[in-house]
N, C-alpha and C positions, 0 to 999 in steps of 0.2 A: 157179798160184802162181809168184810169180818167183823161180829161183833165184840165189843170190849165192854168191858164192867162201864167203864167213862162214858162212853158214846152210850151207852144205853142209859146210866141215869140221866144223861143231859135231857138226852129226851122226853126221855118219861117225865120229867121236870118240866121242858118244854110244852109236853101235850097235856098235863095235867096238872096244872096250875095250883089245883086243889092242895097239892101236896106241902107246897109251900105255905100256902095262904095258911093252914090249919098250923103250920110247924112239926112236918110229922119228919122223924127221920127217918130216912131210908139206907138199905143194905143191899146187895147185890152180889149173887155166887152161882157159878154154872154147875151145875150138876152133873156131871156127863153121863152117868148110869141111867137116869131118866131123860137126856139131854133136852133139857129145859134151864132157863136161870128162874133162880129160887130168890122172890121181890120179898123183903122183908122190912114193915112199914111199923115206924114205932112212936109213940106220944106217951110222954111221961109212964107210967105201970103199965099201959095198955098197950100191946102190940098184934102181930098181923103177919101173918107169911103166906104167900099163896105162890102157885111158879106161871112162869111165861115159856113156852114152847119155842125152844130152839127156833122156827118158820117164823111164829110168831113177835120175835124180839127182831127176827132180817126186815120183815114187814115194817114194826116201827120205825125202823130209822130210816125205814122210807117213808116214812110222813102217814103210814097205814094203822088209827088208831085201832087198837083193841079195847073191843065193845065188854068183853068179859072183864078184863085188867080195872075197865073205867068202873062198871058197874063195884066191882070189889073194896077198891077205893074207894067209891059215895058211899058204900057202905058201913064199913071202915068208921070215915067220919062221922056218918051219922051215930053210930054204934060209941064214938065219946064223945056226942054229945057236941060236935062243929056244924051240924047243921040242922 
């Protein structure tokens, strides 16, 4: 499956709810040298960059949540203060 900046926010939008509910924006860039996309998650001064594994972003958009991605996001949040 080929993955695209689009089809992978949707998702991740789709599978983590959180992101919207807080209002955080999101960014998305592949990286080819590390070939992972590089999530970059941002609320007002405070931001957040972590990457997703090339496997790991084919796996999402097959309905296959990432347990690390989620954990980083709750984090994220809690970290300004959404939860």
């Amino acid at each position: 499956m080929s993955v695209t900046a689009q089809k992978l926010e949707d998702k991740l939008y789709e599978m983590y709810p959180e992101i919207r509910a807080h209002k955080l924006g999101m960014g998305l860039n592949f990286d080819s040298g590390k070939d992972a996309w590089i999530v970059h998650l941002k609320r007002d001064d405070k931001d957040f960059t972590t990457h997703l594994e090339a496997k790991d972003a084919e796996d999402c958009l097959n309905g296959i949540k990432c347990i690390y991605l989620g954990v980083q996001i709750g984090q994220f949040v809690k970290n300004i203060g959404g939860a």
